[in-house]
N, C-alpha and C positions, 0 to 999 in steps of 0.2 A: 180787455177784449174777451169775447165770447170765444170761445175755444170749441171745434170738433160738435160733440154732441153733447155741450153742456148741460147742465140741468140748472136751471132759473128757479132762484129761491130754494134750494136744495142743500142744506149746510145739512143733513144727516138724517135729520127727522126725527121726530122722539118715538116714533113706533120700535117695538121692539127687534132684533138682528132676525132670529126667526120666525116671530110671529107676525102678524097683520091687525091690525085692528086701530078703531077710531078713535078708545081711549088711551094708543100709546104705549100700553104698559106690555112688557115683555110675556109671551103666549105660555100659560101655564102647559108642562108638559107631564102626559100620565105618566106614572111611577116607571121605573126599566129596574126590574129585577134582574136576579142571576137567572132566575128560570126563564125568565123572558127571552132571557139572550140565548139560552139554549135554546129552547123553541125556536127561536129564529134561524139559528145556526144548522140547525137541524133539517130545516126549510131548503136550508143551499146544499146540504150534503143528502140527502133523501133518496137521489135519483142515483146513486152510486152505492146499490144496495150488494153486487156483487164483491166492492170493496170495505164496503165496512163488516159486512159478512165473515170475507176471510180475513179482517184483521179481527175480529171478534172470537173466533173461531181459535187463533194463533193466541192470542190473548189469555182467554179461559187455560187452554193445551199449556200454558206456561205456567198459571196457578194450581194447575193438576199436577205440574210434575214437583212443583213445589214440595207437595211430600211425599216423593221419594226417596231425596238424600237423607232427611230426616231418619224415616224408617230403617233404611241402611245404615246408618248411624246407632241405632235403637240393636238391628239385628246383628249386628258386627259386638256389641262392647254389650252384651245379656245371652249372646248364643258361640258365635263364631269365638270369641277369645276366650270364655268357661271351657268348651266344648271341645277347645284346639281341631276346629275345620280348618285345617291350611286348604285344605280344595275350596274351598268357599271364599278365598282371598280374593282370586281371579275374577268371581263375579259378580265380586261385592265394586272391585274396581272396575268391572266394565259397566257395572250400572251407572254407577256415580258419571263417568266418560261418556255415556252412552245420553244421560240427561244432561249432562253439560251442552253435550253436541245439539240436542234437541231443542235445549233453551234458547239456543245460540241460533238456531235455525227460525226455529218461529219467532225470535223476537225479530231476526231482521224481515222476515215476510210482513209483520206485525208494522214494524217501524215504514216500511215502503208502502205497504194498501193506506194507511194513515197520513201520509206526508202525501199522498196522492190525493186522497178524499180533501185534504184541508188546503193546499194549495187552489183546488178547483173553487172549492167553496169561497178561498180570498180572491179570488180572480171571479167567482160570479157577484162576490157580494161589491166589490171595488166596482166592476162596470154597472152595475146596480145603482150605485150613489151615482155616478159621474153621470149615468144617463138620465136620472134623475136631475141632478145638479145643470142639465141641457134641460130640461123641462122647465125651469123656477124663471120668472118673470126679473125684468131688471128692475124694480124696488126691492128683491132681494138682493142680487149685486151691488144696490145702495146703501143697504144696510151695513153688509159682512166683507172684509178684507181679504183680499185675495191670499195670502198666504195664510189664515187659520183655515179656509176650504181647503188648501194644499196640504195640510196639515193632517186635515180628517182623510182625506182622500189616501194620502200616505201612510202616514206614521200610526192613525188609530187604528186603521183599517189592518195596517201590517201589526198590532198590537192584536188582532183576534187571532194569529195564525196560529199560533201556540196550542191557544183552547182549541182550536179545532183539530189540528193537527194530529196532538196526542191528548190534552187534557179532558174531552169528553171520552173519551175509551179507556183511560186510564180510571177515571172514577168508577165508569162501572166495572173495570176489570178488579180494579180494590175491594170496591162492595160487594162484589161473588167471590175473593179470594179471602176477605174478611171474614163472610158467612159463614164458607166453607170450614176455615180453620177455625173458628169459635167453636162452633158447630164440633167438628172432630176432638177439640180440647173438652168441651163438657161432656162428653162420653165418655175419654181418658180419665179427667176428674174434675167434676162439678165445682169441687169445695174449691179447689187452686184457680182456677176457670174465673170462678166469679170475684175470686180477691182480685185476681189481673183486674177485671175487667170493671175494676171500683174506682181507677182512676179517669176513663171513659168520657165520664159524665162534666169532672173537671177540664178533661182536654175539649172537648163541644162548648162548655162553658167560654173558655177562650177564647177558643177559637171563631165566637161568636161576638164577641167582645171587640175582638180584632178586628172584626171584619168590616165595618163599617169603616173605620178610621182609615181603614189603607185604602177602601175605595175613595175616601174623598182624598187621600192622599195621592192615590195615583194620579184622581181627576186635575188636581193644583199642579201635576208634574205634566199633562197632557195642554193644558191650558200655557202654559210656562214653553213647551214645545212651541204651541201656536205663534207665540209672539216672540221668541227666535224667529221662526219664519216668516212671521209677518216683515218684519225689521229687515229680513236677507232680500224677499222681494222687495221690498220699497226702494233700499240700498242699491245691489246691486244694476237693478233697471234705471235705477237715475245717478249712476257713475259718474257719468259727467259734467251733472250739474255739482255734483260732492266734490271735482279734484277742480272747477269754475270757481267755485268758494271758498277752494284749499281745509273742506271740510272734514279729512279722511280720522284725523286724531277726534274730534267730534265727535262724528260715525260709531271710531273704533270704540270710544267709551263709552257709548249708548249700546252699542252692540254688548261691551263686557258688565253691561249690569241686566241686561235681559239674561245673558248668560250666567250671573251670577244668579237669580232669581230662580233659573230653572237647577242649578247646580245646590240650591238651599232648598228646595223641594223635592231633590232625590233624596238627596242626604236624609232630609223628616222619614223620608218612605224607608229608608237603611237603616235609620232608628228603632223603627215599629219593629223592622223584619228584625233586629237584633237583640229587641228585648220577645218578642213572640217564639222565636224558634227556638230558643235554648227552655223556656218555660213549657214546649211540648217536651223537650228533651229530656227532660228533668221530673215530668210525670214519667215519662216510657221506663227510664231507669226506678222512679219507684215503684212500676208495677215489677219490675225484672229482678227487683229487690226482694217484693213479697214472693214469688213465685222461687225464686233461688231458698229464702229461710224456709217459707213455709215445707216445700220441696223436699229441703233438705231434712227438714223434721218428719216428711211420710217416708221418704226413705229409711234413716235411722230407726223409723216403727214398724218399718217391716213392710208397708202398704204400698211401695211403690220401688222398681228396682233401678240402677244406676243408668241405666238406658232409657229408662222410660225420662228419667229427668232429663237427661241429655236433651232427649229429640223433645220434650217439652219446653225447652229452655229455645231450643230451635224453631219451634212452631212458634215460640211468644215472640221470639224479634221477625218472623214471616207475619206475625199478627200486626206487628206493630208496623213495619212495611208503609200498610196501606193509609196508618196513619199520620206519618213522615211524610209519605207522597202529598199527601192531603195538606198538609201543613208547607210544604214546598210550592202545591200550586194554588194556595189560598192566594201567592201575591200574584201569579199571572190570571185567576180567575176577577179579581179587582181588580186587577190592574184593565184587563178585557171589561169589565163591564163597565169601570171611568169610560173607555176608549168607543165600547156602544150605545152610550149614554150620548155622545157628543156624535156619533154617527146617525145615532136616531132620531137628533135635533134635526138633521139638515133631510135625513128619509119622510119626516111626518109632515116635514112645512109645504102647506098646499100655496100652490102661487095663485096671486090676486088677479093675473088675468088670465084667463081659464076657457077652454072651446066648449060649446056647446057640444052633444054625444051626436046631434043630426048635423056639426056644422057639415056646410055646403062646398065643393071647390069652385074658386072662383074663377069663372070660364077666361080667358084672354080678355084683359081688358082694354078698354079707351082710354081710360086717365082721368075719368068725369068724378071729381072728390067733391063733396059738398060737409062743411061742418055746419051743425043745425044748431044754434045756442049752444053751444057746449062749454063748460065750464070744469077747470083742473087743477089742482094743487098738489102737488107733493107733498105738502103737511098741510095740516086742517088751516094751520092759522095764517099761512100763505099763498092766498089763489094768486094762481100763473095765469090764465086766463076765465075770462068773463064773457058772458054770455054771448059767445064767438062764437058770426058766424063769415064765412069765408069758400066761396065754389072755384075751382080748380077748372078749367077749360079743357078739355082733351085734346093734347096734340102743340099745346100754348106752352111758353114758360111762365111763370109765376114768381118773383121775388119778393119775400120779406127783409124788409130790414127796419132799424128801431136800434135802440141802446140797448145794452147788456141789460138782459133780465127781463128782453120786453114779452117774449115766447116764442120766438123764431124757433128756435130747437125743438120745443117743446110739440109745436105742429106738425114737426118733422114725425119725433119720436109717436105721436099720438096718429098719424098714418100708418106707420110699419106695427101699428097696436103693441108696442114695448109697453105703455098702461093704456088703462080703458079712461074715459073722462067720466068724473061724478055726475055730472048732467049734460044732456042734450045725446044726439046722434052724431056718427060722423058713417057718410054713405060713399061706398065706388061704385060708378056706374050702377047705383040704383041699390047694393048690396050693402046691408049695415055688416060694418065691422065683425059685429058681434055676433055674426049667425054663419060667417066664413071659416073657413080653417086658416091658420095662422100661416100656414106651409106654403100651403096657394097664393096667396098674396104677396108673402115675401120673395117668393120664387119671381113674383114678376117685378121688383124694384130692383133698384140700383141704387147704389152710397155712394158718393165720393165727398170726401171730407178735408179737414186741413188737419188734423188727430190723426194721418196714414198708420193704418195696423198691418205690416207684413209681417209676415211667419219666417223664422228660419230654417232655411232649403235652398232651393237651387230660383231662379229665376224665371224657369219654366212651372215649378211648381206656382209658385204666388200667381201665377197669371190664370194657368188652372185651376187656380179655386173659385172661378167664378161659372166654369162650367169641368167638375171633373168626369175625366177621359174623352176631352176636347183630344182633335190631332194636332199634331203638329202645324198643318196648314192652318190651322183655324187660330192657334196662339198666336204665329206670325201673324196673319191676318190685323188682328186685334194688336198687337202690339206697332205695326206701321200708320192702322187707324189713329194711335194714341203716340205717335210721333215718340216714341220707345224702341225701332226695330236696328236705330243705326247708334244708339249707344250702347244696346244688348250686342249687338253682333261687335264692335267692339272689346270687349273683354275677351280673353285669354279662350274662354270655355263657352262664348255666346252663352244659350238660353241654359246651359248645363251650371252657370256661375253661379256661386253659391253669393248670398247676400248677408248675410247673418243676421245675428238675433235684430227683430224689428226693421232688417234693412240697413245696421248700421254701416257697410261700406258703397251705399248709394248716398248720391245727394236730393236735396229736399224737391228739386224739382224729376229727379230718377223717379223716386222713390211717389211723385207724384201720378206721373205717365204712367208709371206699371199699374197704381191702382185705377185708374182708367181704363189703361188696359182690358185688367179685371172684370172693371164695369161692362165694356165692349162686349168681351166674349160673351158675359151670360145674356147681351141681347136684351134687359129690363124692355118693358112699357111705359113704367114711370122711373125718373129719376131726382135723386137726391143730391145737391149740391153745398154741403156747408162747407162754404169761407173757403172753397177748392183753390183760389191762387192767391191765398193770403201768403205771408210772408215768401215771397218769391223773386227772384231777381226778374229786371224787366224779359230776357229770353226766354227762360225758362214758362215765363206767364204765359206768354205768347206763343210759345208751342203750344202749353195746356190749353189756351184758350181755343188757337185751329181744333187741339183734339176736342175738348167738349163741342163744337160747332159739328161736328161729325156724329159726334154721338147722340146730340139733342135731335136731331133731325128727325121728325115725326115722332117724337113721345112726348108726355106730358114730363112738366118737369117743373120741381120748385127749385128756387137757390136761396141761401139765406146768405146773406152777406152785409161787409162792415165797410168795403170799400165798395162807394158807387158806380166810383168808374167801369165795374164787372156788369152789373146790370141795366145799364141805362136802354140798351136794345131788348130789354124785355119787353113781351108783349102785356105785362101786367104789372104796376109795384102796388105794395100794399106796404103801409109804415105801418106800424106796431107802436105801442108806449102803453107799458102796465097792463097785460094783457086783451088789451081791444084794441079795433081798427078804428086809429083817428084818420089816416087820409089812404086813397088808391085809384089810382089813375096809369098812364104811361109817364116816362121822364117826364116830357114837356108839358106834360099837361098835369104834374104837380108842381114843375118849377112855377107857374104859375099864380100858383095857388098860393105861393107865398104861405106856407104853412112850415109844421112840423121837417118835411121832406128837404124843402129850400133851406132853412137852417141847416141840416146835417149838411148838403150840399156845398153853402158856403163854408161853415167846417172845413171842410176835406179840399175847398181850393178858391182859397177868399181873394186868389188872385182874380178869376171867373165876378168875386162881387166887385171888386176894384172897376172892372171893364164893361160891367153892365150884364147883357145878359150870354150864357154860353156859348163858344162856338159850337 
């Protein structure tokens, strides 16, 4: 049985998860450097120039004071102890105290304008995706699993916070605190300066080396993420079909090898970092090497005094500092740009159905739909419908029905423009689809399905989503319309009852009414009815059915359905098979016809052909 808002002929489709296209093949995507992701990053933090400012500002002030101890150092063990300045003890220690306090001060200004600037930035760039991810057409939705979007939305996105946080200010705070002391070293001495700085070209070399591997390293561990999540939504929302099939050991050992897999992909990533970071270690030490012998040999010649080595030996590990940082955040800069690599998948994919920049809103309509030859597939090599055409009455009901797979849905979904069709038009009240705004039109439908989606809230809220900051009076309203008002007022907490996730402590006919409800409050022009009392016990049908008789009343309305007994008072049926219309009449005037329609009919209650013709 056709379910909800099936998609007919739709096993996945070979086009690719982000891209679009007629040959299928998954959407080449431009290159995403590291610089790329800064520019971008840079994009969201821009407008908080008073805060990057003075962590900038804090920053630098921190690399300046950097040598000060130094120098102190230098002047205490070449002046102050030859010289025996005891008075000079006091302010050799209140310097040293005096920078400590100061380091201590701007680094935490430093650490708060930063954590400030990068927070904003994940919170503009996260609603960024999501509101985006509200824009992308449902053949994306068919593509991609709901929990690798949850994934990017979350886990990558919380993956840049780092880099922005502190890792772009730290780079450039290193690259000015590098300059600086190279700079200051090759004045002090050129010869020792440029021996340190022979190992340099080795740690780049590396560090270059490195760097690819750990990004697609990270990327296999982001990926590996995805499909944990994928596996927790799938799971968890269908709990009750898993403990129905006593499938939970199942479950659990599909779950412990997705989690092994992403547990084998850190580990790779813990490899890298553990052979990369002892081999920077291990150059710093043999610049610290040449700089101590050589050092020590201009000392013993006379050229250089035991001070001067000291605070040189001090400036070479401030030197090397910036290169340690550099090497500590080479894995969160890969690791961040796997993570905006996969964010920029889902930012660059333009959705296939797309508004015009003059569309039009569409005034209050009549419900007058006409599809002109139109023709639709989901995948190239399976048309849903054929050169369909099909006019909607204003004001009439409309029923399709047909076997699974014949395009009932598919009519539905190609109204509310979810795709556009490869050929032909489909017009409202005289307006092509294609030249309206998307917003207008769905603002004036109405859903109600046998697939019910509530949200978890209160009962008032779900009813409210169909018009929010409805009052009070206008939910009740809607919800007595929809034969809902005496089992809501029931519960403990009336409309205030919390229903949980999807509605799970309503029953199927609850859980019906309130989406009608729903429907009620926003008041549509036209409505959508698939399979609305299917599986339903006979009472429960029959309230729903009073409530849609209330609600149908002067709109236009299709129903798709699998039981006829629901449509036989329509004022139209139209049967379907293999996307065209073989027959469309009223009830009796297909019973008649002894066609497609009369078969299903006798079907569904071959008592009826037993006895001749219906009562």
């Amino acid at each position: 049985m056709e379910s909800g808002w099936a998609r007919e002929g739709f096993p996945g489709g070979p086009r690719g998860r982000f891209g679009a296209g007629d040959d299928g093949g998954k959407r080449k995507l431009k290159d995403r450097t590291v610089r790329n992701m800064y520019k971008r990053m840079f994009f969201h933090v821009k407008g908080r120039w008073g805060l990057m400012l003075l962590a900038l500002a804090c920053l630098i002030s921190n690399s300046l004071l950097e040598f000060v101890i130094p120098q102190l150092t230098r002047y205490t063990i070449d002046d102050v102890i030859p010289g025996k300045l005891f008075g000079a003890l006091p302010w050799v220690a209140a310097g040293v105290l005096g920078t400590a306090v100061l380091l201590g001060v701007f680094g935490y200004l430093s650490s708060i304008a930063l954590a400030s600037v990068g927070q904003r930035a994940i919170f503009d760039l996260r609603n960024e995706l999501y509101r985006h991810l509200q824009s992308l057409d449902m053949a994306f939705y068919d593509r991609n699993r709901t929990g690798d979007l949850m994934s990017r939305v979350t886990s990558d996105v919380g993956m840049l916070q780092q880099l922005v946080s502190a890792g772009m200010m730290q780079i450039a705070t290193d690259l000015f605190t590098f300059t600086a002391i190279a700079l200051y070293m090759l004045y002090v001495d050129w010869q020792l300066t440029l021996l340190m700085l022979a190992t340099f070209p080795l740690m780049l070399f590396t560090t270059r080396k490195f760097s690819k591997r750990f990004r697609t390293s990270f990327k296999t561990v982001q990926q590996s993420v995805a499909e944990v999540s994928n596996h927790l939504q799938d799971t968890l929302s269908g709990i009750r079909v898993i403990k129905s099939f006593a499938n939970e050991d199942y479950e659990s050992e599909r779950f412990a090898e997705r989690s092994e897999t992403n547990m084998k992909a850190n580990l790779r990533t813990v490899r890298l970092r553990a052979i990369y970071e002892p081999i920077i270690d291990m150059l710093n030490y043999l610049g610290m090497v040449a700089v101590l012998v050589f050092g020590a040999w201009q000392v013993m010649r006379g050229h250089l005094t035991v001070g001067a080595i000291v605070a040189f030996l001090a400036y070479l590990r401030l030197l090397q500092n910036p290169i340690r940082h550099f090497s500590r955040i080479l894995n969160t800069i890969q690791q961040s740009a796997a993570a905006y690599e996969r964010i920029m998948e889902v930012l660059e994919t333009k959705p296939e159905v797309t508004e015009k920049e003059d569309a039009v809103r569409l005034p209050p309509i009549g419900g007058h739909i006409v599809f002109k030859d139109v023709g639709f597939s989901y995948r190239s090599d399976v048309p849903v419908l054929r050169d369909f055409n099909l006019e909607f009455t204003p004001g009439k009901v409309t029923a399709l029905v047909g076997p699974s797979g014949a395009g009932k849905s598919t009519v539905a979904h190609l109204i509310a423009r979810f795709y556009d069709p490869q050929q032909g038009t489909i017009t409202v009240d005289g307006f092509p689809l294609k030249d309206i705004s998307a917003k207008s039109l769905r603002e004036q439908m109405g859903v109600v399905s046998q697939e019910i989606v509530l949200f978890n809230g209160t009962v008032r809220d779900n009813i409210m989503y169909g018009k929010p900051g409805a009052t009070d009076e206008e939910i009740i309203a809607a919800a007595k319309a929809a034969n809902a008002h005496s089992f809501i007022s029931s519960f403990p907490k009336g409309y205030d009852s919390e229903i949980g996730e999807r509605g799970v402590k309503l029953s199927g006919g609850q859980k019906q009414r309130l989406s009608i409800a729903r429907a009620i409050l926003k008041n549509p022009r036209l409505i959508v009815l698939d399979e609305a009392t299917a599986s339903l016990d006979t009472e429960s049908e029959h309230l729903i059915q009073e409530a849609l008789a209330r609600l149908l009343v002067g709109r236009t309305c299709l129903v798709i359905a699998h039981r006829l007994s629901t449509i036989q008072s329509a004022d139209r049926i139209v049967v379907l098979d293999q996307g065209t219309i073989v027959e469309s009449g009223t009830h009796e005037e297909l019973l008649h016809l002894n066609g497609k329609y009369r078969r299903l009919y006798d079907m569904q209650f071959p008592q009826e052909q037993a006895g001749g013709e219906p009562a």
